[in-house]
Every structure is written in structure tokens, then in C-alpha cells.
N, C-alpha and C positions, 0 to 999 in steps of 0.2 A: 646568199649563204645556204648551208646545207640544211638547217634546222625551216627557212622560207620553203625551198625547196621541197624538203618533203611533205610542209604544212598543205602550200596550195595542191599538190600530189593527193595528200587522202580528201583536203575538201571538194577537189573533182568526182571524186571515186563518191561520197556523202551524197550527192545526188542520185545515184543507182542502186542508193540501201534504202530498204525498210524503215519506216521512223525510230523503234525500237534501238535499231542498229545503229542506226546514223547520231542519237544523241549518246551511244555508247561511244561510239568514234571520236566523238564532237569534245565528250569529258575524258577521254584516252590524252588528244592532242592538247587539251589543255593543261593536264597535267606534265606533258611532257614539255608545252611551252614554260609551267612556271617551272619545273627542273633544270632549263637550261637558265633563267633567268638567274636560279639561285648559284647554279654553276657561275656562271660569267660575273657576279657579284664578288662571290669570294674569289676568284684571281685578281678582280679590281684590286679590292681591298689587299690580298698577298704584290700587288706589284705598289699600292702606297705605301706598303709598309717596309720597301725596302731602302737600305740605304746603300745610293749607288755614287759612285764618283760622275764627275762633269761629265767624261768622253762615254760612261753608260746611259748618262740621264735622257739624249735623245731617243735612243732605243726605246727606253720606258715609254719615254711620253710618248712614243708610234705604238705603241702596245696598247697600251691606256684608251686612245683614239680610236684603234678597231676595237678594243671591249666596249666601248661607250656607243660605238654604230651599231654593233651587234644586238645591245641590248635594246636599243629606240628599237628595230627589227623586229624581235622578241615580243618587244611591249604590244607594237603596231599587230600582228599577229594574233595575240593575246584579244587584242579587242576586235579582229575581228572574228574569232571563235566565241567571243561573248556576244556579239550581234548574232551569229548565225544557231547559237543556243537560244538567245532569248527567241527566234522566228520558229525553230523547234518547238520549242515549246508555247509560241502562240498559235501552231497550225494544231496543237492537240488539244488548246482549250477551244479552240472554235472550231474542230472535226467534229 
């Protein structure tokens, strides 16, 4: 997905910055991870809320299915910018 993409994108680039920098980048991306989360949440929520006839209902549920991938993604993500903050911030209590 495009939101993985860019994540592993700037965590490459987090190693060639400053500590300063890199845990500015580190809380950049994590905010940006939880914004798509909340994004992706409310279309869930807008597509159970709809009411569709039989011959739309499998569409939804293909819809539903890539929101529900997207967001494990997300999550998966999420934690790993929370690992790579908590090491952040143990390489500056023991610098």
C-alpha cells in the first residue's frame, strides 16, 4: 500500500538523520499512521452503515476486506514506529 510505502521510505532515510531529527520524523509518521487509521475506520463504519441490495452486498463486502487489510498494515506499521521510538529514545538515555 501507499501509506507502507512511504513509511519504510522515510524509515530508511531515519538512519542518515541526527537523533533530534530522526525522532521528529519518527512522531511526523506516527501521526500520520494514526490519521490514516482513523481515516480507514470511518469509511468501515460509512460502508456498515449502508443499506444495500443483494446484487451490491458483494461489492461491500470486497470493500470492507481491503479496509480491514489496510488497517492490520496500518497497525503493523504503527508498531513498528513505536519500537523504533522506544530505541530512539533508549539510545539517549544511555548516550
Amino acid at each position: 500500500s501507499i501509506c507502507a510505502l512511504e513509511t519504510e521510505a522515510a524509515v530508511d532515510d531515519i538512519s542518515s538523520l541526527g537523533h533530534e531529527e530522526a525522532s521528529k520524523k519518527v512522531a511526523n509518521l506516527q501521526k500520520k499512521a494514526m490519521e490514516y487509521a482513523w481515516k480507514l475506520e470511518r469509511h468501515l463504519n460509512q460502508l456498515d452503515e449502508l443499506h444495500v441490495t443483494d446484487s451490491v452486498r458483494p461489492r461491500r463486502k470486497e470493500e470492507i476486506l481491503k479496509i480491514q487489510k489496510a488497517l492490520r498494515q496500518v497497525d503493523q506499521i504503527r508498531g513498528s514506529l513505536k519500537q523504533l521510538d522506544h530505541k530512539l529514545k533508549e539510545n539517549t538515555t544511555t548516550a
